[in-house]
C-alpha positions in Angstrom: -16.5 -18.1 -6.1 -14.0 -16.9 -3.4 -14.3 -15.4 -0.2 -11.3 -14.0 1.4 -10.3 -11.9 4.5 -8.7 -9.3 4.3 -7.4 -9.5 8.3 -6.6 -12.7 7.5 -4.6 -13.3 4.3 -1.1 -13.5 4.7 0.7 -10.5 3.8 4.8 -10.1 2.3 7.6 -7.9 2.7 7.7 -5.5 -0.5 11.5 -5.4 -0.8 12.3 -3.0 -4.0 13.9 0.4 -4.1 12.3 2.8 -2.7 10.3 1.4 -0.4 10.1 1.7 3.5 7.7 -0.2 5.5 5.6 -1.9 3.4 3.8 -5.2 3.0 1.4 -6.6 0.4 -1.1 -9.8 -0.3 -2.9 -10.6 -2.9 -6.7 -10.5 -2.1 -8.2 -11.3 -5.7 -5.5 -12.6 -8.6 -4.4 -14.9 -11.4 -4.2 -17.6 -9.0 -7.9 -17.5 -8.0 -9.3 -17.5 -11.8 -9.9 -13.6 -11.9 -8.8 -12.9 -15.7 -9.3 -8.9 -15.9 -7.9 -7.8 -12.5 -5.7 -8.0 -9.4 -6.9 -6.4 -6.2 -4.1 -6.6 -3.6 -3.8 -5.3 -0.3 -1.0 -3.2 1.2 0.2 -2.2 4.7 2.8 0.8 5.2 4.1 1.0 8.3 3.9 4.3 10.3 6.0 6.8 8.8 7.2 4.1 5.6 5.6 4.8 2.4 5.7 3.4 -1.4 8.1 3.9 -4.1 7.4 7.3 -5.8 7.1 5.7 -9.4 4.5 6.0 -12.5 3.9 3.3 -14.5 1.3 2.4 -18.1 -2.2 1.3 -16.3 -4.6 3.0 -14.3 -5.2 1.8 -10.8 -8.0 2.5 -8.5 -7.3 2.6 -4.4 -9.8 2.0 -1.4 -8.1 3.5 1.8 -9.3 0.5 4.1 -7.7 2.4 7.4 -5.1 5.1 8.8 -4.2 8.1 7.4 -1.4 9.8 5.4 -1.0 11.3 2.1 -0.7 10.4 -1.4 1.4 12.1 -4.1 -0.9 12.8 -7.4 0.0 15.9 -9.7 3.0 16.9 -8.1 1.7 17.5 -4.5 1.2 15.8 -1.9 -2.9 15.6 -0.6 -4.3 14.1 2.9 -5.8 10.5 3.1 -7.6 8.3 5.6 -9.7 5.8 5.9 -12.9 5.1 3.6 -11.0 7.4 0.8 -11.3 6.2 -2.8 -8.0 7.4 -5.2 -7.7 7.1 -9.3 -4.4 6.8 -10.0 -4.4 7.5 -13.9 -1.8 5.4 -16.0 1.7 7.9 -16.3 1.3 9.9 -13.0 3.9 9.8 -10.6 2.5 9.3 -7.5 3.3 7.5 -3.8 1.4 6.5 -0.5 2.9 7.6 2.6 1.7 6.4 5.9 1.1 8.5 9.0 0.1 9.0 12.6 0.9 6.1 14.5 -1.4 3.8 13.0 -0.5 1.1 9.7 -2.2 2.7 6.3 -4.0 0.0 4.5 -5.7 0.2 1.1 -6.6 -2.0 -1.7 -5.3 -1.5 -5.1 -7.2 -2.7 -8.6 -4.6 -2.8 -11.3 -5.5 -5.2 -14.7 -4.5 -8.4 -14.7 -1.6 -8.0 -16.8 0.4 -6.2 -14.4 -0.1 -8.9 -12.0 2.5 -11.4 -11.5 1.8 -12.2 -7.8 4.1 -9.5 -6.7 4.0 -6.1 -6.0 4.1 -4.0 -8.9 5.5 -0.7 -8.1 3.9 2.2 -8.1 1.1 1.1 -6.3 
């Protein structure tokens, strides 16, 4: 069993293209045992965002706090706080933070796209 906060795990600089402002941890993983999926934690930054990307898995996203938008189906549509998002496998999509608050959400993606590092497009 694990029990993990989320205010509390220690979070890393996602340094890839395309990204501004944007940290990540790994709440659930292959490191604790979990053999079907990762659920990680990331923090964008007031006005930062993701990488706009797509990739070939599904993920599903809990907005934990703040608000912004998310790009799904070519537009951009408003998030905040206590939002859930399904990201379907092959759509381009990105987070973007705003207000002057952090966004943070959890992201589910299967296990094998888990490597203990941010996986982009998340």
């Amino acid at each position: 069993m694990l029990i993990r906060n989320i205010d509390e795990t220690p979070k890393k600089k996602v340094e890839m293209e395309g990204v501004v402002g944007a940290s990540m941890a790994v709440m659930v993983g292959r490191d604790d045992g979990a053999p079907t999926f990762a659920l990680r934690q990331f923090e964008v930054e007031p006005a930062g965002h993701t990488p706009r990307h797509s990739h070939d898995f599904e993920h599903e996203v809990y907005i934990v706090s703040g608000s912004g938008e998310v790009l799904l189906e070519g537009e951009f549509r408003p998030i905040r706080g206590g939002d859930v998002i399904y990201v379907p496998k092959n759509h381009e999509h990105q987070f973007r933070a705003g207000g002057d608050q952090p966004l943070r959400f959890l992201c589910m993606v299967p296990m094998e796209r888990d490597c203990g590092e941010p996986v982009p497009g998340s």
